[in-house]
N, CA, C and O atoms as a Tripos MOL2 file, in Angstrom:
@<TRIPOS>MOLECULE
protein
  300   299    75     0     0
PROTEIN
NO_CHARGES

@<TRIPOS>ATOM
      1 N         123.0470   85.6190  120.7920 N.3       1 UNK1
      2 CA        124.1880   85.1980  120.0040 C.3       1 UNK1
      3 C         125.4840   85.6070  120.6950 C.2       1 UNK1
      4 O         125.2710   86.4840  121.5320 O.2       1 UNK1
      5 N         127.1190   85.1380  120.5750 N.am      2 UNK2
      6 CA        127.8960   85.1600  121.2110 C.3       2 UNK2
      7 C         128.6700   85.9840  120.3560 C.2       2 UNK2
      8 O         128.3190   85.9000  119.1800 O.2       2 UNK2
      9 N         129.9290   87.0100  120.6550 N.am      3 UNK3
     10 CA        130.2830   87.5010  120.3700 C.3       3 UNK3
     11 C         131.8160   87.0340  119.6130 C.2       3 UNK3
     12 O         132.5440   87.8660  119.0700 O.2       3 UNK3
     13 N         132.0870   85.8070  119.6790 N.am      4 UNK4
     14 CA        133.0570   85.6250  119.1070 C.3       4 UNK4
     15 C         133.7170   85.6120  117.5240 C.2       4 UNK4
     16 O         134.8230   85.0890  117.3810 O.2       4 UNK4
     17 N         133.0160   86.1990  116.3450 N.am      5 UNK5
     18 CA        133.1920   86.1760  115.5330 C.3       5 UNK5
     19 C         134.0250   88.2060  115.5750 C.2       5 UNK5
     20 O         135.0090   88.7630  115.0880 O.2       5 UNK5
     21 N         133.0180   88.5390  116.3360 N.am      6 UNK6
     22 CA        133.6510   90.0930  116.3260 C.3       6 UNK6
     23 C         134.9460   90.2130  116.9140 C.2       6 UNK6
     24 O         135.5650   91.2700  116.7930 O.2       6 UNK6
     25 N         135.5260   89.0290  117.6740 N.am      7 UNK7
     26 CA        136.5530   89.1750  118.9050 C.3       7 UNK7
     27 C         137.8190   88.5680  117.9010 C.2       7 UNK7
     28 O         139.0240   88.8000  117.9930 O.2       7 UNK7
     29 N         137.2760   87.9260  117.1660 N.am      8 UNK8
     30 CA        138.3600   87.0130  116.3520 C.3       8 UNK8
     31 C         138.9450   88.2770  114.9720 C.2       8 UNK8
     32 O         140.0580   88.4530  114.4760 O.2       8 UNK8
     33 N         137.6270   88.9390  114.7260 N.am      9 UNK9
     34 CA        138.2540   89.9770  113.8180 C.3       9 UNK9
     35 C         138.5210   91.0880  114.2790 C.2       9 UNK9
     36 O         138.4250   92.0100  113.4690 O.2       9 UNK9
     37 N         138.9650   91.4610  115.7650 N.am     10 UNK10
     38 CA        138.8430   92.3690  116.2350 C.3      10 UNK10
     39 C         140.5730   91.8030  116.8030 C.2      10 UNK10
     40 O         141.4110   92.6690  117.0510 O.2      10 UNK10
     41 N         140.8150   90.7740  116.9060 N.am     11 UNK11
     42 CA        141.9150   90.3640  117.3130 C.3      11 UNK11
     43 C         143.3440   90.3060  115.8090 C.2      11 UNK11
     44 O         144.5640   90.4280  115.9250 O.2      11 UNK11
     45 N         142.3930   90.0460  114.3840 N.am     12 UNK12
     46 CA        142.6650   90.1310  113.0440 C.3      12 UNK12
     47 C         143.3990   91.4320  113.0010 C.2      12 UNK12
     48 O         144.6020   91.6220  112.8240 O.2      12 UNK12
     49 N         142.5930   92.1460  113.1670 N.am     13 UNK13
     50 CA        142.7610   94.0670  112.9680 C.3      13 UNK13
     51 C         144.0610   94.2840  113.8880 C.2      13 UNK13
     52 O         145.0870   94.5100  113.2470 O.2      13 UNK13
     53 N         144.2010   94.2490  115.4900 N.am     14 UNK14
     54 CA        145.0530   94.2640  116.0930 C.3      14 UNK14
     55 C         146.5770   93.4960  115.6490 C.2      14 UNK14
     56 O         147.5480   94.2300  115.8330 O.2      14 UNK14
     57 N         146.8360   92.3390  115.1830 N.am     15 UNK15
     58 CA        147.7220   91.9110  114.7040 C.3      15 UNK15
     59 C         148.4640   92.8590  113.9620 C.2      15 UNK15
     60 O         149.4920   93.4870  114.2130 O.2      15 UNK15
     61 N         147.4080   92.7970  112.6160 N.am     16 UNK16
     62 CA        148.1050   93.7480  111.8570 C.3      16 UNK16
     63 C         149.0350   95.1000  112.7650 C.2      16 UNK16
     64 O         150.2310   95.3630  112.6450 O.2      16 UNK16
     65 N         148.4020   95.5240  113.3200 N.am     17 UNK17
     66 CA        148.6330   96.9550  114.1300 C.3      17 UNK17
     67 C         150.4420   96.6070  114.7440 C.2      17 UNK17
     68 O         151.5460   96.9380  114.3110 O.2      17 UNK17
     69 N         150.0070   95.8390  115.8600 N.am     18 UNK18
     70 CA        151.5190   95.2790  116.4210 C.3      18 UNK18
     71 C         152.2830   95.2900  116.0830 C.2      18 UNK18
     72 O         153.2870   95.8490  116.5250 O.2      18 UNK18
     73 N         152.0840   94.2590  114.5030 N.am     19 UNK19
     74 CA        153.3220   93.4510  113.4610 C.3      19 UNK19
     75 C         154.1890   94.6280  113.2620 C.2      19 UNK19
     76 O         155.3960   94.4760  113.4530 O.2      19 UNK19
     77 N         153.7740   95.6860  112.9310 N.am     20 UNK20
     78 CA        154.4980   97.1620  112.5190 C.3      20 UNK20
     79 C         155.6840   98.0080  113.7300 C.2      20 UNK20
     80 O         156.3140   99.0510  113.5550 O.2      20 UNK20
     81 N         155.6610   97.2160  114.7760 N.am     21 UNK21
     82 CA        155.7470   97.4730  115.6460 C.3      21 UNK21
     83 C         157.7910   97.0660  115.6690 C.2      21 UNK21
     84 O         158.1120   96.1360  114.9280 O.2      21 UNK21
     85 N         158.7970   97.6630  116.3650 N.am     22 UNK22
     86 CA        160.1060   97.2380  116.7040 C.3      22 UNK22
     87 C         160.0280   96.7400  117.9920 C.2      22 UNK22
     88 O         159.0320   96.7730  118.7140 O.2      22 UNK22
     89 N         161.2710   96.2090  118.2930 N.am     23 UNK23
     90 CA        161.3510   95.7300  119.8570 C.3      23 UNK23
     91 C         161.5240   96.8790  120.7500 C.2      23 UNK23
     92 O         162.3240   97.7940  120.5550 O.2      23 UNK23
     93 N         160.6680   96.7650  121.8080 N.am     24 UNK24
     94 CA        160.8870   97.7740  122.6200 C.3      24 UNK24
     95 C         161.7650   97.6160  123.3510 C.2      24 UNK24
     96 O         161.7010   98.5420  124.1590 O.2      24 UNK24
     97 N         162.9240   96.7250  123.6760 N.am     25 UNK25
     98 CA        163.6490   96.5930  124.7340 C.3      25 UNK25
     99 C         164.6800   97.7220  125.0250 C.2      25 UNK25
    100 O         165.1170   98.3350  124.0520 O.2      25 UNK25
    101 N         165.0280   97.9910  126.0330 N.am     26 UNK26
    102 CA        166.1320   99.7970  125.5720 C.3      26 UNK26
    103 C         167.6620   99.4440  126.3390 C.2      26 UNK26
    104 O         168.4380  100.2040  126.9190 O.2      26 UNK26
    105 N         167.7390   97.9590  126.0790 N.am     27 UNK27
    106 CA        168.8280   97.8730  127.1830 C.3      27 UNK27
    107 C         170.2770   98.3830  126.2280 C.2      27 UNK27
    108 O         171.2700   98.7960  126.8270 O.2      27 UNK27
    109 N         170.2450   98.2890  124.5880 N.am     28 UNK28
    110 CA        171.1570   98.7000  124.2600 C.3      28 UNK28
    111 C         171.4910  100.3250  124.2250 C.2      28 UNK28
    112 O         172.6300  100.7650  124.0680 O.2      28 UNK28
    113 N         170.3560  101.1050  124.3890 N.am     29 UNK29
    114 CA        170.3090  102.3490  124.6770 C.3      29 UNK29
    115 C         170.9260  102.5070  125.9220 C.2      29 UNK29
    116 O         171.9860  103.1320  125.9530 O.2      29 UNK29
    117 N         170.4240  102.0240  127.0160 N.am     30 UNK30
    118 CA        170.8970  102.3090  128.5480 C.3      30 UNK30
    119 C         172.2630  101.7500  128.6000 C.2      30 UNK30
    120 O         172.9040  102.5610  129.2680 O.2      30 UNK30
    121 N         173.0230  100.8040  128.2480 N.am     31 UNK31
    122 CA        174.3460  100.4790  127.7170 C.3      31 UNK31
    123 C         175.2140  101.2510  127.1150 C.2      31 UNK31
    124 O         176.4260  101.1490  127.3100 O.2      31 UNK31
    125 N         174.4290  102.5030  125.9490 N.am     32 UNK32
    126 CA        175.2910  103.4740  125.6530 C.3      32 UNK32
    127 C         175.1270  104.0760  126.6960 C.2      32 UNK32
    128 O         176.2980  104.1180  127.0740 O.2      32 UNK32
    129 N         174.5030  104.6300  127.5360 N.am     33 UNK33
    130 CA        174.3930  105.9970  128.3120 C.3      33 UNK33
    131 C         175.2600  106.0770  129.3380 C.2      33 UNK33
    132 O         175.6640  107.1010  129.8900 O.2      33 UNK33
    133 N         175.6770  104.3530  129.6960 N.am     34 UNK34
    134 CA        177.0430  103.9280  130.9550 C.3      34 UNK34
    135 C         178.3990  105.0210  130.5950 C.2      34 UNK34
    136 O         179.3680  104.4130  130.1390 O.2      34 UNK34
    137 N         178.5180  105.9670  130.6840 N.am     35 UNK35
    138 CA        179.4580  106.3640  130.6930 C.3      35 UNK35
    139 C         180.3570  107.1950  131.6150 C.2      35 UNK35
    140 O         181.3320  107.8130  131.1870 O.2      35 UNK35
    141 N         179.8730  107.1770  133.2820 N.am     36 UNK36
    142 CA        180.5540  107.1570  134.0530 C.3      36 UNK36
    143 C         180.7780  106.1380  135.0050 C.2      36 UNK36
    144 O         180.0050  105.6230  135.8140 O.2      36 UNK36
    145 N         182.1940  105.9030  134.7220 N.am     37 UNK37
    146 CA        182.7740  105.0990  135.2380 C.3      37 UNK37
    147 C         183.8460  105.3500  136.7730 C.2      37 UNK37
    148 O         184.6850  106.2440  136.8760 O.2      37 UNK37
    149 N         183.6030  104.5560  137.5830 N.am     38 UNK38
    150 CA        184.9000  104.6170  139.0910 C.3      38 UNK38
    151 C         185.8860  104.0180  138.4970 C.2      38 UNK38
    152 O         186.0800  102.9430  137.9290 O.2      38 UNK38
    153 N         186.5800  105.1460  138.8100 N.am     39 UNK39
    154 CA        187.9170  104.7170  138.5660 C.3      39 UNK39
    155 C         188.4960  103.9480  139.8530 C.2      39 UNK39
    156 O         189.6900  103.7290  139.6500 O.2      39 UNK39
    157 N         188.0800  103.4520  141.1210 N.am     40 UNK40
    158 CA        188.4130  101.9810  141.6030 C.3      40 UNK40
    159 C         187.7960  100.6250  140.9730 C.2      40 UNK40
    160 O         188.5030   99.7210  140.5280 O.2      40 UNK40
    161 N         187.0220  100.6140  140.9860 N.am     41 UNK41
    162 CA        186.1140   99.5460  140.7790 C.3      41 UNK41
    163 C         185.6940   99.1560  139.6150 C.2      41 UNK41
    164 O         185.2700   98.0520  139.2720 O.2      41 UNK41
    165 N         185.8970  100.5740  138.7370 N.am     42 UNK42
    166 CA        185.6300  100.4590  136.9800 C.3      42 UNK42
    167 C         183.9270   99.6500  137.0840 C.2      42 UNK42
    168 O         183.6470   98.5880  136.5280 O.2      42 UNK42
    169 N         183.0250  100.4390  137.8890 N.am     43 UNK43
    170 CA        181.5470  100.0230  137.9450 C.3      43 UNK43
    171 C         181.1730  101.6270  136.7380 C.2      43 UNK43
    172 O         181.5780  102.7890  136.7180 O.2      43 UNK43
    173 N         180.2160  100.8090  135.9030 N.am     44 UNK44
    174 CA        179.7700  102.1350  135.2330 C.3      44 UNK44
    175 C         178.3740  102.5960  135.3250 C.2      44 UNK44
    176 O         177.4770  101.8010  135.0470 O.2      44 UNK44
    177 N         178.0870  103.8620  135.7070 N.am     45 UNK45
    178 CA        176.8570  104.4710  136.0660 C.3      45 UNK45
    179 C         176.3040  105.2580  134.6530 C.2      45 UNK45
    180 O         177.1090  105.6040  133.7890 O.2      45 UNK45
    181 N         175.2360  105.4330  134.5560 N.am     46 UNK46
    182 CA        174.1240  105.8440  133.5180 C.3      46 UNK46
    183 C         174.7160  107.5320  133.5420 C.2      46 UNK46
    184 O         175.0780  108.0880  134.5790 O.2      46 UNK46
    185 N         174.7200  107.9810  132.5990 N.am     47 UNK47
    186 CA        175.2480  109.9170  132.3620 C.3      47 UNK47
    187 C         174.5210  110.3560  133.1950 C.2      47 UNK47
    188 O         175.1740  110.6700  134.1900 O.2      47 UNK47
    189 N         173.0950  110.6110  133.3380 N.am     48 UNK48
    190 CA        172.0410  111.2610  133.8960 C.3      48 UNK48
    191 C         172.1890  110.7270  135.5290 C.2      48 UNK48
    192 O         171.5020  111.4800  136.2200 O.2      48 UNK48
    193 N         172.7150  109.9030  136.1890 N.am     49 UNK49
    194 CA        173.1310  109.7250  137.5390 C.3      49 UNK49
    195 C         174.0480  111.0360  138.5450 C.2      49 UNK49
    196 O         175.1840  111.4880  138.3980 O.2      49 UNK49
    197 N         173.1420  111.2970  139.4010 N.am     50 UNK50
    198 CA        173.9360  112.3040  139.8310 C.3      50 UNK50
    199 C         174.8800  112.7720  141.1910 C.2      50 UNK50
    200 O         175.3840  111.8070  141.7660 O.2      50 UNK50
    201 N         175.1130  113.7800  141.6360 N.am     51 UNK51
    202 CA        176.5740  113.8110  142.3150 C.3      51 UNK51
    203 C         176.2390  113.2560  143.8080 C.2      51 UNK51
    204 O         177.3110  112.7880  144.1920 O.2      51 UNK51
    205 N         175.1430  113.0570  144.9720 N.am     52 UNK52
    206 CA        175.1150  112.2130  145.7510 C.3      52 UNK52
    207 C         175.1240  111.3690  145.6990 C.2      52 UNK52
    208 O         175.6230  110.8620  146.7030 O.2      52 UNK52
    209 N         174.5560  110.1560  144.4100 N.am     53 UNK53
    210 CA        174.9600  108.8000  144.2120 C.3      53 UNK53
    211 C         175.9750  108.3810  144.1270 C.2      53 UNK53
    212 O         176.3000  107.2520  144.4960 O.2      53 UNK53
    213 N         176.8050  109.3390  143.5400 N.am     54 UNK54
    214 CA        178.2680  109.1510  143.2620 C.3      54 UNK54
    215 C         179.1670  109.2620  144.3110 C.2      54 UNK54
    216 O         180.1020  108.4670  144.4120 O.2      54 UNK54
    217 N         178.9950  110.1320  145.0780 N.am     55 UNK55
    218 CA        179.5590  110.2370  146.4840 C.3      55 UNK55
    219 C         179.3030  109.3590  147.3150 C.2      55 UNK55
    220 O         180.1530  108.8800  148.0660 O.2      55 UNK55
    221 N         178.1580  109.0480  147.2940 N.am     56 UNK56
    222 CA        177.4300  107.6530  148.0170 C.3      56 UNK56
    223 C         178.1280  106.7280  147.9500 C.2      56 UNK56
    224 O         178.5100  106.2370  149.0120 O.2      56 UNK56
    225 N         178.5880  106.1010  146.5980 N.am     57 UNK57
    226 CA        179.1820  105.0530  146.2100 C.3      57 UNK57
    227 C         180.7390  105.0200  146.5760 C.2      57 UNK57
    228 O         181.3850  104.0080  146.8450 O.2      57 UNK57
    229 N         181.1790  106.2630  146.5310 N.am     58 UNK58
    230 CA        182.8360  106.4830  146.6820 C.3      58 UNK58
    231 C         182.6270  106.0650  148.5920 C.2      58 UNK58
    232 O         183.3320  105.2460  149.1810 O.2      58 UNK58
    233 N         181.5930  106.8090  149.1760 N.am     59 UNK59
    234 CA        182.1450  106.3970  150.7210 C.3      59 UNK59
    235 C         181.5580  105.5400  151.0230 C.2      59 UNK59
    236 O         181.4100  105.6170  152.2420 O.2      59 UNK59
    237 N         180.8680  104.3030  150.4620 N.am     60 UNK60
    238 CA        180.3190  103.3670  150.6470 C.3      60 UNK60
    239 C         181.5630  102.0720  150.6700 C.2      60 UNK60
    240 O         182.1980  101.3410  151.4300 O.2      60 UNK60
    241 N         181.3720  102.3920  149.3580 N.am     61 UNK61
    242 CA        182.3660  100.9460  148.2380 C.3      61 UNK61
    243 C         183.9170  101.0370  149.2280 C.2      61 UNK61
    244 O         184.5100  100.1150  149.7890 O.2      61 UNK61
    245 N         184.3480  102.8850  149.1560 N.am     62 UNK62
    246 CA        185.9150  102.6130  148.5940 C.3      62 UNK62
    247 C         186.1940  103.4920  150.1700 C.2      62 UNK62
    248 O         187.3220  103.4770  150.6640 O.2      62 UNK62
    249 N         185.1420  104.1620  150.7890 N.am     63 UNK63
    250 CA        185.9140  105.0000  152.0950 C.3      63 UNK63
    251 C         186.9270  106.3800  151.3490 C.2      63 UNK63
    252 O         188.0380  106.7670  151.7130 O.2      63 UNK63
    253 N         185.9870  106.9400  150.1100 N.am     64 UNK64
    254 CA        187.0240  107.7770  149.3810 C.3      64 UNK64
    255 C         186.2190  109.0660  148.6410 C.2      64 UNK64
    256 O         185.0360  109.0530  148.3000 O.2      64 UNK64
    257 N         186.9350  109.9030  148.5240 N.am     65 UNK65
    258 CA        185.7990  110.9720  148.1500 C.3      65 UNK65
    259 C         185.2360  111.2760  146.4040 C.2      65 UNK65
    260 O         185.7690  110.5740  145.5450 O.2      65 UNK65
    261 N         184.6990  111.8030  146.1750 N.am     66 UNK66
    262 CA        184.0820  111.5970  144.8810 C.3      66 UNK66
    263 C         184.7190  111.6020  143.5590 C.2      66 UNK66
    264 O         184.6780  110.9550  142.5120 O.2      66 UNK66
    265 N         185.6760  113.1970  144.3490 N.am     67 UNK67
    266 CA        186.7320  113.8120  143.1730 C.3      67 UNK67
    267 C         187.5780  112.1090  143.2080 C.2      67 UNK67
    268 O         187.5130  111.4670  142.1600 O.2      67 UNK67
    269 N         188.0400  111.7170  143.9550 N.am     68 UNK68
    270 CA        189.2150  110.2420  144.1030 C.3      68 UNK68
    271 C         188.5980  109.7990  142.8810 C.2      68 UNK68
    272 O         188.9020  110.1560  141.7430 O.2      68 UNK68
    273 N         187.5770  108.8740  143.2720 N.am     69 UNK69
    274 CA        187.0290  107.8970  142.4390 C.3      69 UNK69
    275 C         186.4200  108.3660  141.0170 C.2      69 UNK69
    276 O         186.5880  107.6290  140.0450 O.2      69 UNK69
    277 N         185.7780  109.4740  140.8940 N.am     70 UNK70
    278 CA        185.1720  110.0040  139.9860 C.3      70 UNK70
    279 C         186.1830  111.4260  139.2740 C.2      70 UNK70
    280 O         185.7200  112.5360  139.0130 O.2      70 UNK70
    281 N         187.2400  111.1080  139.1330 N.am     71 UNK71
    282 CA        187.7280  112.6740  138.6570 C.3      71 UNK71
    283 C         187.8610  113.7350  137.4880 C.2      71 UNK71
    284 O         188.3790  114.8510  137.4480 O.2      71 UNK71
    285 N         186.9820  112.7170  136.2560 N.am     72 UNK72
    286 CA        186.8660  113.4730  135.4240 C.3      72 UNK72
    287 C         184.8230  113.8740  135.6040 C.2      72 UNK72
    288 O         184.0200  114.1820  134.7230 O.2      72 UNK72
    289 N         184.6330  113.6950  136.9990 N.am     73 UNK73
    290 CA        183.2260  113.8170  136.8030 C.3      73 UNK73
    291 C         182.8950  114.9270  137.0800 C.2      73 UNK73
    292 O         183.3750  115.4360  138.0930 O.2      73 UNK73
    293 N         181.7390  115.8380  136.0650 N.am     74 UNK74
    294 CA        181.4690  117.5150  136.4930 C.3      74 UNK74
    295 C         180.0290  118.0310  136.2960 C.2      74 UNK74
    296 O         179.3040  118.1200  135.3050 O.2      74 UNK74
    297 N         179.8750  118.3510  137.6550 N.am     75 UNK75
    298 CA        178.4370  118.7090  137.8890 C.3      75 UNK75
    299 C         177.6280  119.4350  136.7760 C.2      75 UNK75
    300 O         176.4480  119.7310  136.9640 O.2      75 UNK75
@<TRIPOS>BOND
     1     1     2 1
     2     2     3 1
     3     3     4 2
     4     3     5 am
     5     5     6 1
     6     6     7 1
     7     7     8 2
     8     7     9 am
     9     9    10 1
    10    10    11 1
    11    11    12 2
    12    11    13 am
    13    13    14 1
    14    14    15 1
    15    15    16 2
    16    15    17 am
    17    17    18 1
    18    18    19 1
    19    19    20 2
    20    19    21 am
    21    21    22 1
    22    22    23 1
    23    23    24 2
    24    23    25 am
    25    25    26 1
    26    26    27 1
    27    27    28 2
    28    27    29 am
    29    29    30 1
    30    30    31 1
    31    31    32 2
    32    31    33 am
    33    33    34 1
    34    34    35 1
    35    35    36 2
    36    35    37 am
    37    37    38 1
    38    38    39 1
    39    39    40 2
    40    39    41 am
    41    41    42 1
    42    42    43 1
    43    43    44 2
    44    43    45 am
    45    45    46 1
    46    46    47 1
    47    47    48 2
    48    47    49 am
    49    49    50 1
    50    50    51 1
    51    51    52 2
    52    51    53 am
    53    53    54 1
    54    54    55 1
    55    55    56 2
    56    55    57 am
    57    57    58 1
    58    58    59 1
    59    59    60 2
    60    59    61 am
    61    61    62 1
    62    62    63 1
    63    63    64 2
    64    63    65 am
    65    65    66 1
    66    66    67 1
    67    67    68 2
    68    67    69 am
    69    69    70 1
    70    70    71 1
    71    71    72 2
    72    71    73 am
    73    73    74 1
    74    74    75 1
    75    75    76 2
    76    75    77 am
    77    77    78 1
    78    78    79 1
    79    79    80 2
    80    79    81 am
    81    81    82 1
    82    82    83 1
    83    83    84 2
    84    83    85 am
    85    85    86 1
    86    86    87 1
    87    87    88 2
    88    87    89 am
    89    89    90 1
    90    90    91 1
    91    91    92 2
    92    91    93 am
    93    93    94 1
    94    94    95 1
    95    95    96 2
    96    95    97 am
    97    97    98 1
    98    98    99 1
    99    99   100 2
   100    99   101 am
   101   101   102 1
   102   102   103 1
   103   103   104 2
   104   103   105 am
   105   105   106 1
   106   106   107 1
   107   107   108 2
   108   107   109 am
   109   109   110 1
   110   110   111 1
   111   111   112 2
   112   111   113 am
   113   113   114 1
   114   114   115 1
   115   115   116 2
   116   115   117 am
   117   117   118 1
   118   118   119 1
   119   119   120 2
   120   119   121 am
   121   121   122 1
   122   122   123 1
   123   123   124 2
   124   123   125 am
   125   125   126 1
   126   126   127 1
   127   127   128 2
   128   127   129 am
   129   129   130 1
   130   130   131 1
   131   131   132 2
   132   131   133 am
   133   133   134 1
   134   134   135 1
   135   135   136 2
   136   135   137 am
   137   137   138 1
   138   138   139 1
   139   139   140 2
   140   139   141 am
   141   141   142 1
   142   142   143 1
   143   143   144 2
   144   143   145 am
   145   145   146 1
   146   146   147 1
   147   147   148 2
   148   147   149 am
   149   149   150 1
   150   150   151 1
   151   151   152 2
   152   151   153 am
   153   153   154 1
   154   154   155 1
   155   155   156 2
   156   155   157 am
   157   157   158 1
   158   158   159 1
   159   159   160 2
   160   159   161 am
   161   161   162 1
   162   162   163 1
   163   163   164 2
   164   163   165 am
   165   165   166 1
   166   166   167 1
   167   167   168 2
   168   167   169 am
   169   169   170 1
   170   170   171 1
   171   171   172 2
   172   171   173 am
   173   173   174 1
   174   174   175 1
   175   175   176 2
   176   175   177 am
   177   177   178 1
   178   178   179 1
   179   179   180 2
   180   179   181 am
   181   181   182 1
   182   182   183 1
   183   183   184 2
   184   183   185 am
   185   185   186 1
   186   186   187 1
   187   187   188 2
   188   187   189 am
   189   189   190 1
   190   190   191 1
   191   191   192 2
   192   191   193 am
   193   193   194 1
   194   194   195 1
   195   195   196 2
   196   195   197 am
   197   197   198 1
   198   198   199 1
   199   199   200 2
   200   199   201 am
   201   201   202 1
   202   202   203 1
   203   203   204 2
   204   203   205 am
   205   205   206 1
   206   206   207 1
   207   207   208 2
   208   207   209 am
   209   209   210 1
   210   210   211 1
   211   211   212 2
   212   211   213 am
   213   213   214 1
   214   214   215 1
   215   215   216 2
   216   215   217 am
   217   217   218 1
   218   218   219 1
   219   219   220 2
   220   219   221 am
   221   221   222 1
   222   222   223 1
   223   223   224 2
   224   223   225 am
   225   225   226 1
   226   226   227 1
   227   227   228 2
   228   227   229 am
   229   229   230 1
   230   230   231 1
   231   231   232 2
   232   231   233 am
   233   233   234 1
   234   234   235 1
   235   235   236 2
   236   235   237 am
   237   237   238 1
   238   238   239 1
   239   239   240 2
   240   239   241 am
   241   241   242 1
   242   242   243 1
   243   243   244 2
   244   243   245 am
   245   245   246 1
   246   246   247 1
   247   247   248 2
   248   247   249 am
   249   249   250 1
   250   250   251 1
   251   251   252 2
   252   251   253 am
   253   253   254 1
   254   254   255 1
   255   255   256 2
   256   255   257 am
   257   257   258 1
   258   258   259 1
   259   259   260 2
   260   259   261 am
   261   261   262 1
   262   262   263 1
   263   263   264 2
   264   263   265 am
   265   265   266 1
   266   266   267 1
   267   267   268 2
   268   267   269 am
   269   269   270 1
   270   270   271 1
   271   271   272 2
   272   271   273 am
   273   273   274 1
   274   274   275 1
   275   275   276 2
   276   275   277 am
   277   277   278 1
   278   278   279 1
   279   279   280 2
   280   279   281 am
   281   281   282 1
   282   282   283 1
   283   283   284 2
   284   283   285 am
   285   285   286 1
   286   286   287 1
   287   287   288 2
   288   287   289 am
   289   289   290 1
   290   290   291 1
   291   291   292 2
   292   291   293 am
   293   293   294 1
   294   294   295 1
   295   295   296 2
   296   295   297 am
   297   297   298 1
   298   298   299 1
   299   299   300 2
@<TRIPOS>SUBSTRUCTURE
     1 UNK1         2 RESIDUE 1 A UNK
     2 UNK2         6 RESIDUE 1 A UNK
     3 UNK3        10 RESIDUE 1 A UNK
     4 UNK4        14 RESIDUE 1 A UNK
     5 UNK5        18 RESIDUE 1 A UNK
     6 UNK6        22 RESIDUE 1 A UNK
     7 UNK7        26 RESIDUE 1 A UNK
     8 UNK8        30 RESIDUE 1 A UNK
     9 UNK9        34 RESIDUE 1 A UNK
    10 UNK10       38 RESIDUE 1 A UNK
    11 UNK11       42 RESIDUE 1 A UNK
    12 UNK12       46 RESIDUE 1 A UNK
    13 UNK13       50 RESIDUE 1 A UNK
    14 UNK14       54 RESIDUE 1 A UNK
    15 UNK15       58 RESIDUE 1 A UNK
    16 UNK16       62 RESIDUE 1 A UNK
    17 UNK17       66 RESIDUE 1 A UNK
    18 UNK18       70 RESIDUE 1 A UNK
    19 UNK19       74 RESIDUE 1 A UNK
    20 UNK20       78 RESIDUE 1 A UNK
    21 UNK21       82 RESIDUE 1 A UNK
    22 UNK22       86 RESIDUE 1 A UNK
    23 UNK23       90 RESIDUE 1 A UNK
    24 UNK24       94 RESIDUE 1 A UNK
    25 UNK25       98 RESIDUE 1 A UNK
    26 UNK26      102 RESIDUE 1 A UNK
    27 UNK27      106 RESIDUE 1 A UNK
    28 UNK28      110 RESIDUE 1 A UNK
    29 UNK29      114 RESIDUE 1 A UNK
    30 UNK30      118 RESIDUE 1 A UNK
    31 UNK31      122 RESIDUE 1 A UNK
    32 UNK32      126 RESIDUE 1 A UNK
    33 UNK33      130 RESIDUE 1 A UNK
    34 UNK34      134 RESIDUE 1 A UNK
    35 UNK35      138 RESIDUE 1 A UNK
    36 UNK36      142 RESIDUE 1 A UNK
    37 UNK37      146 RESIDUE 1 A UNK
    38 UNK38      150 RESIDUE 1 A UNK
    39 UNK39      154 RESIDUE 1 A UNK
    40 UNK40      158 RESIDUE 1 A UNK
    41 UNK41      162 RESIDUE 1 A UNK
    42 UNK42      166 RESIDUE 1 A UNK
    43 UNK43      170 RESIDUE 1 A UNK
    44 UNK44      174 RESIDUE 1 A UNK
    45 UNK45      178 RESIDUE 1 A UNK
    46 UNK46      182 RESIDUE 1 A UNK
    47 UNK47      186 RESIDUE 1 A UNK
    48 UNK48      190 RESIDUE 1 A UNK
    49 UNK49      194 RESIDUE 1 A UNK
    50 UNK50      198 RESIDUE 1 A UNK
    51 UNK51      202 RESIDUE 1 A UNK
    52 UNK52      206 RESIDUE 1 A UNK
    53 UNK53      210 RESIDUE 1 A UNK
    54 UNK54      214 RESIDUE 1 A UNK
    55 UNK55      218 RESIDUE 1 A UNK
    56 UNK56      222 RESIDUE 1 A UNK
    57 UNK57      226 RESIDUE 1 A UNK
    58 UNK58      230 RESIDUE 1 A UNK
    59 UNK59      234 RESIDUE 1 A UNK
    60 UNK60      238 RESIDUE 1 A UNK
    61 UNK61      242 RESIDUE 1 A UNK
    62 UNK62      246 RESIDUE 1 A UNK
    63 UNK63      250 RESIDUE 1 A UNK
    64 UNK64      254 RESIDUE 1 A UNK
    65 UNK65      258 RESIDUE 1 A UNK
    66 UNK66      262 RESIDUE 1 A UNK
    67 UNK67      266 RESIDUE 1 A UNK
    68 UNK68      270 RESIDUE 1 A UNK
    69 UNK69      274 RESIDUE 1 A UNK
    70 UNK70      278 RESIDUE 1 A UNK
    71 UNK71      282 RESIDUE 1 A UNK
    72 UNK72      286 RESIDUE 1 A UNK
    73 UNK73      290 RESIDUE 1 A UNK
    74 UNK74      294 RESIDUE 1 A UNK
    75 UNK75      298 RESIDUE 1 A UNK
């Protein structure tokens, strides 16, 4: 015999489970967390981003040092 009667209520059971479920998407979370911003370019980086990226970006982008571009930013 084939198993599809167990798969169909086994798929029944799971529904339910899901339906209960929110959207997982977190982009409005990661949208709040933008809160350092260059002050050339006004590009905004995630809080938890840290001080070589930032430097990275100042002598990359702008040829400028971190404190320049980033000056309210603190380790």
């Amino acid at each position: 015999m084939g198993n599809g009667a167990k798969a169909a209520q086994k798929r029944e059971r799971n529904a339910g489970k899901n339906a209960d479920k929110g959207p997982t998407s977190k982009t409005k979370v990661n949208e709040a967390a933008k809160n350092i911003v260059c002050q050339t370019c006004r590009q905004a980086f995630l809080l938890t981003t840290r001080a070589p990226a930032l430097e990275e970006h100042a002598q990359n982008k702008h040829s400028k040092t971190l404190a320049e571009c980033f000056p309210n930013f603190t380790k």
